[in-house]
N, C-alpha and C positions, 0 to 999 in steps of 0.2 A: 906801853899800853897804859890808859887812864883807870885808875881805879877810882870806883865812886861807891860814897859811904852813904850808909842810910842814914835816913833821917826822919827824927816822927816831922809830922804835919798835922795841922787840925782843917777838917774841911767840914762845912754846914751843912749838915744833910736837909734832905727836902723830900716830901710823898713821894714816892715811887722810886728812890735810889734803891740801887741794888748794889752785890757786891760778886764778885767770881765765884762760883762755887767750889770751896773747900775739899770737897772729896772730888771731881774729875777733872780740877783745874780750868772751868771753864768750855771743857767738848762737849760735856750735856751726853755724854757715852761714857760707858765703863766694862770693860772686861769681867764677865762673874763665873764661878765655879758652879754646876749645875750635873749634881748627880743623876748617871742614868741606870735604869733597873735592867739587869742582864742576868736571867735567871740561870744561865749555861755557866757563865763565867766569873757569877757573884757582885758583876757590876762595875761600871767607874764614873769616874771623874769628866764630863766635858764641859770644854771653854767654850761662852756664848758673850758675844757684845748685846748689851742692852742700856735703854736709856738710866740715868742713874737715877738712883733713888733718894737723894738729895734734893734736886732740883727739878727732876721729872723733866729731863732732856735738854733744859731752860738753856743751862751752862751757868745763870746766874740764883740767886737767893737773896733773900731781904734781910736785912740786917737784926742782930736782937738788939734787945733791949739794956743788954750790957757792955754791949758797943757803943750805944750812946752816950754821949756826954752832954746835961744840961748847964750854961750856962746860969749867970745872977737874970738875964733878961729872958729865961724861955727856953730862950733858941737851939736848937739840936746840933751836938759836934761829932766828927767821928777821928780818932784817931788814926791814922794811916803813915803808914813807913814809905817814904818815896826815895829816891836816889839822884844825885843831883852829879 
């Protein structure tokens, strides 16, 4: 079996890249804990799917501002780990 090593890369971003989102890896859903009121039995715990609140269902998010990297000429880089 081939292993393969990360590696950084620099890639130029441009208006409207985006990146995967960080908290549901891109499903734009996430599983949340969602107390319910049970006066008989003092209450519990249910699990609900809902859109996340990261990306607000997107799957993606825009990059900040500390992800960028300006070049001497301007230009916007992003650093990225790719596997080769």
């Amino acid at each position: 079996m081939t292993e393969y090593t990360p590696t950084k890369a620099a890639i130029m971003w441009h208006e409207g890249m985006k990146k995967v989102c960080p908290e549901c890896d891109g499903e734009g859903r996430l599983e949340y804990d969602k107390p319910v009121i049970d006066y008989v039995n003092g209450g519990y715990i249910d699990t609900v799917w809902d859109d996340c609140d990261e990306c607000h269902g997107a799957g993606e998010v825009d990059f900040s501002e500390d992800e960028l990297k300006e070049d001497d000429e301007g230009n916007l880089w992003i650093e990225d780990e790719i596997q080769f």
